[in-house]
Backbone as numpy.savetxt, mean C-alpha at the origin, in Angstrom:
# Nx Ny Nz CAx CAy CAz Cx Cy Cz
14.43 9.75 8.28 13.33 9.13 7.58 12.46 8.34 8.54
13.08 7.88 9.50 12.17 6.92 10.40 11.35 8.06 11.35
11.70 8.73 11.37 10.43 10.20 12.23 9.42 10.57 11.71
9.54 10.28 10.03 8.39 10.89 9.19 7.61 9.87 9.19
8.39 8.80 9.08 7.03 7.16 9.36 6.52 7.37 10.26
7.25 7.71 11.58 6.46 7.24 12.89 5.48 8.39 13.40
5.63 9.15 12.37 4.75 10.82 12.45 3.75 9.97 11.59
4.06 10.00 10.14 2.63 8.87 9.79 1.62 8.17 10.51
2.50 7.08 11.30 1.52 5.92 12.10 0.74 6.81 13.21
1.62 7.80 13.48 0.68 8.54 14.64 -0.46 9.01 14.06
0.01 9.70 13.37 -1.86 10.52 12.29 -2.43 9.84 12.01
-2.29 8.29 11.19 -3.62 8.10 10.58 -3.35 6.39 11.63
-2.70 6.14 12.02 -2.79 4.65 12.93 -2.83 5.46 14.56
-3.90 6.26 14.88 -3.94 6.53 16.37 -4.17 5.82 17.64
-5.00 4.56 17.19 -5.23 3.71 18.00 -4.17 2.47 17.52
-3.47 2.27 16.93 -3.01 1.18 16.37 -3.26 0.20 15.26
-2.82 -0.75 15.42 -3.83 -1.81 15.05 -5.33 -2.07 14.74
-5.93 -1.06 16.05 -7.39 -0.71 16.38 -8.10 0.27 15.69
-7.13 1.19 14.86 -7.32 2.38 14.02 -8.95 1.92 13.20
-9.80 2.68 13.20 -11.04 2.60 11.93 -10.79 2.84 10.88
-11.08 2.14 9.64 -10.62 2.28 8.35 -9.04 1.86 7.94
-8.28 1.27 9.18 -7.21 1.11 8.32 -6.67 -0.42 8.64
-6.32 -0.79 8.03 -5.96 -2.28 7.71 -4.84 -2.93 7.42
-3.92 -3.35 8.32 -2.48 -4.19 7.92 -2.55 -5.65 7.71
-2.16 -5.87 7.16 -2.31 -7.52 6.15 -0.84 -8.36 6.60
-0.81 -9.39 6.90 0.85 -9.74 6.96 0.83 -11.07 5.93
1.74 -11.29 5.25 1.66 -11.97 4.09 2.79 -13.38 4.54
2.19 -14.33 4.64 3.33 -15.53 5.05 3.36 -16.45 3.91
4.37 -17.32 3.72 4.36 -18.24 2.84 3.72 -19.72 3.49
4.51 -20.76 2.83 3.65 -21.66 3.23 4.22 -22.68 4.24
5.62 -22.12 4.77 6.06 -22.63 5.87 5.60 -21.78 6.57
4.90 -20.45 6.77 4.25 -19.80 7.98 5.44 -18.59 7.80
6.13 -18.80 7.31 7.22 -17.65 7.45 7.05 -15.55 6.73
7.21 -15.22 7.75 7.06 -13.60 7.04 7.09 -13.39 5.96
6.28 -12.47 4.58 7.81 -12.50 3.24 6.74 -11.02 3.22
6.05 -10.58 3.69 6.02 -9.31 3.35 4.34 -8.54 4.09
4.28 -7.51 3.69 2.89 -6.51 4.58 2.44 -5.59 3.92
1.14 -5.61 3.91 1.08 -4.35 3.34 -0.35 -3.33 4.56
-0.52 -1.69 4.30 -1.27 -1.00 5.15 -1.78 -0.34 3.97
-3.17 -0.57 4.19 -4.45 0.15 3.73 -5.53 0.98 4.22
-5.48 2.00 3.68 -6.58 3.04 4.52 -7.54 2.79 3.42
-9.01 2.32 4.07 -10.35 2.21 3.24 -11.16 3.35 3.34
-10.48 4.37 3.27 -10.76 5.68 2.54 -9.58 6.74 2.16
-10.14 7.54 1.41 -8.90 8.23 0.53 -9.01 9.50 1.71
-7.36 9.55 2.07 -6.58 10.11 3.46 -7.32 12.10 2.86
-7.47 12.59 2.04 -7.85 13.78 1.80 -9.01 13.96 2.13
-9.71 13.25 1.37 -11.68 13.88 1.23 -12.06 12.49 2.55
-11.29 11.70 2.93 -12.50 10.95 3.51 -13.56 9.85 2.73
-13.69 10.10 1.44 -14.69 9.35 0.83 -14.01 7.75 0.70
-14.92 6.87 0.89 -15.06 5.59 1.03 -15.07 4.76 -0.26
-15.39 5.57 -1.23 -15.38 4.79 -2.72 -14.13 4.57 -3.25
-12.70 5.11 -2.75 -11.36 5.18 -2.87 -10.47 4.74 -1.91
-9.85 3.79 -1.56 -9.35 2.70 -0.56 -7.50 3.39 -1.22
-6.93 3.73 0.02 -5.24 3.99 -0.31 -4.45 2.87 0.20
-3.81 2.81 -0.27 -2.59 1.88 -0.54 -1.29 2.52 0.11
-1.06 2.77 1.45 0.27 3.57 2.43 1.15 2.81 1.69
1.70 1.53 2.33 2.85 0.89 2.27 2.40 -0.58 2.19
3.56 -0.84 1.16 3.36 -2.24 0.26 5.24 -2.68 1.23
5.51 -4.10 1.36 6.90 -4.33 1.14 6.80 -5.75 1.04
8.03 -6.48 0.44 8.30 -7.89 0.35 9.57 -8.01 1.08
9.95 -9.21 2.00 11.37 -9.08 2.19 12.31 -9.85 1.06
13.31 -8.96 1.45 14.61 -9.18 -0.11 14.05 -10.35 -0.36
14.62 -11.68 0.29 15.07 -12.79 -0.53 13.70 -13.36 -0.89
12.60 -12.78 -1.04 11.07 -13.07 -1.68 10.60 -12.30 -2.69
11.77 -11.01 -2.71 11.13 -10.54 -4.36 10.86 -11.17 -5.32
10.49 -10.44 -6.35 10.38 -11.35 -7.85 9.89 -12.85 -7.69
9.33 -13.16 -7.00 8.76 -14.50 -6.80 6.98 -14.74 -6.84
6.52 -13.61 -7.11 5.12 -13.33 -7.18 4.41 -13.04 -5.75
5.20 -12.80 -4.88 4.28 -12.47 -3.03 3.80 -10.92 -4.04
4.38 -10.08 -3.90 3.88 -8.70 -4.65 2.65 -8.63 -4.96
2.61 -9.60 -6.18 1.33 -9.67 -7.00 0.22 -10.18 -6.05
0.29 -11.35 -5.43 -0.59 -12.02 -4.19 -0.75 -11.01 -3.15
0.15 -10.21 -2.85 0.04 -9.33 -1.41 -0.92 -8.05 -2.37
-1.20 -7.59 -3.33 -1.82 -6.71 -4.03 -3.20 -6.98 -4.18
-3.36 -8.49 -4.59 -4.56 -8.58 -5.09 -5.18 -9.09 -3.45
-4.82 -9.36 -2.87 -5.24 -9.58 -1.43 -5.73 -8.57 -0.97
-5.04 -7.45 -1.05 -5.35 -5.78 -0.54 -6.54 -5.28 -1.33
-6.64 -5.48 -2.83 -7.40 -5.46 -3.49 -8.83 -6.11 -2.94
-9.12 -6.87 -3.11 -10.19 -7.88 -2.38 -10.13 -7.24 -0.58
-9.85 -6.78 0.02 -9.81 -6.15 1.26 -10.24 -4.70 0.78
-10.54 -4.24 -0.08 -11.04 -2.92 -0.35 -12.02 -2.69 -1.31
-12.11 -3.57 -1.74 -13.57 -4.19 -2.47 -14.25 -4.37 -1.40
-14.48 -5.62 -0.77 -15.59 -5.77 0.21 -15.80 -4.65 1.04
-15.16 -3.62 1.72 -15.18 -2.51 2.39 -15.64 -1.23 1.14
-16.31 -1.22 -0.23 -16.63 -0.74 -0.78 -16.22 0.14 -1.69
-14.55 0.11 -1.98 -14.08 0.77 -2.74 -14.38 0.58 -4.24
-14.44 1.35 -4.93 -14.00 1.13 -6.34 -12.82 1.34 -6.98
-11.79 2.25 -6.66 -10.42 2.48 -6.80 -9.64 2.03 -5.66
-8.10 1.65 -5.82 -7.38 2.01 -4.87 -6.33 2.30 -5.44
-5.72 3.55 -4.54 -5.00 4.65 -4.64 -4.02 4.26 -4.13
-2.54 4.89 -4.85 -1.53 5.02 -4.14 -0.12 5.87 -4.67
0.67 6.41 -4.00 1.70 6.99 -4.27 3.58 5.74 -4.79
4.25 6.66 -5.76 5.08 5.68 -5.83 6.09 6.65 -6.11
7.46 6.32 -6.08 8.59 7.14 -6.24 9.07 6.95 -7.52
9.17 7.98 -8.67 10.13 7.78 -9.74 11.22 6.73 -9.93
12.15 6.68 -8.80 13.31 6.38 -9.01 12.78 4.52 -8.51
11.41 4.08 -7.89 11.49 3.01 -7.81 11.08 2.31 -8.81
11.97 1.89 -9.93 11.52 0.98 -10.77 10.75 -0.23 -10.88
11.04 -1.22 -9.57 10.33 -2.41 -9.65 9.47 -2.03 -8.88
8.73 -1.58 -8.37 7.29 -0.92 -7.64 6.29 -0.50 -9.00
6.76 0.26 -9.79 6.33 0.82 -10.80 6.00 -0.43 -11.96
6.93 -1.03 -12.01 6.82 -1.89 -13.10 5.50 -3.32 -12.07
5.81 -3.61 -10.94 4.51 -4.22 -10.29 3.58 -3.83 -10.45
3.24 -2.12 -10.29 1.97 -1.89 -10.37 1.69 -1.75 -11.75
2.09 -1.76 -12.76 1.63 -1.49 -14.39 1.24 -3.00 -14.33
2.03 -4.02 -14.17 1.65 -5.28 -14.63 0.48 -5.74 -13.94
0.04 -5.02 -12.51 -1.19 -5.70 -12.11 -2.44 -4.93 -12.32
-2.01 -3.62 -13.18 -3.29 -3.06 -13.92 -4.13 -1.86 -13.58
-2.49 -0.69 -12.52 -2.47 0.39 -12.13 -1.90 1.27 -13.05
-2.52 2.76 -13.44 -2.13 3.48 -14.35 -1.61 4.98 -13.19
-1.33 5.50 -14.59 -0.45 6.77 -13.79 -1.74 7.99 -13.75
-2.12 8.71 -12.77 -2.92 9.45 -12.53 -2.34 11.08 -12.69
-1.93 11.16 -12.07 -1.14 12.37 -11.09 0.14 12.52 -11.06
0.89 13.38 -11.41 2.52 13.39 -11.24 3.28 14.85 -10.95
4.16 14.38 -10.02 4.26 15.70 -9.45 6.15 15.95 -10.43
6.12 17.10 -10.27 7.54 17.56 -10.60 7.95 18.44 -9.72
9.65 18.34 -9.45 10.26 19.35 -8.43 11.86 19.81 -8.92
12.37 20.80 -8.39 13.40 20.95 -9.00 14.40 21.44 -7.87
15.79 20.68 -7.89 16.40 21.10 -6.82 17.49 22.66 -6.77
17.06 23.31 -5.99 17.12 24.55 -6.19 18.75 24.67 -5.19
């Protein structure tokens, strides 16, 4: 699993940090301390178009879940893709992750698209 990330960061983070259009956020509390990050591409990774801002990767660390960073680290990203001109932002989520799913319903993300697969 860690090859397919670092195949990720290569494609769409080529320069790094320095990448155009893409944006990492680091989320601290109020002793300054880490509790979570999130990476945004301010355009949608298919067509390119700019009116659709994606949402890669969201995380909180453990002992800061359920404490509302989520919701703050969202609407932060949110407002970071607004001013860069989005009107949507997009993102992928896994079935089996329940509290991802249930974050994004409560902050006012619906289900678009859904894929099905079957193990053969």
């Amino acid at each position: 699993m860690q090859v397919g990330a670092r195949q990720d960061r290569a494609q769409f983070l080529p320069q790094g940090l320095a990448t155009e259009r893409q944006r990492l956020l680091v989320a601290e509390n109020t002793t300054g301390q880490i509790v979570g990050y999130v990476w945004v591409g301010l355009e949608e990774p298919r067509t390119k178009t700019t009116d659709t801002s994606w949402l890669y990767d969201i995380s909180v660390e453990e002992p800061y879940r359920r404490s509302g960073y989520g919701k703050a680290i969202l609407t932060a990203v949110e407002a970071v893709a607004r001013e860069a001109g989005a009107t949507r932002l997009g993102l992928n989520v896994f079935g089996h992750n329940v509290a991802a799913i249930s974050l994004y319903r409560t902050c006012g993300y619906e289900v678009t698209t859904r894929q099905m697969a079957k193990r053969l």
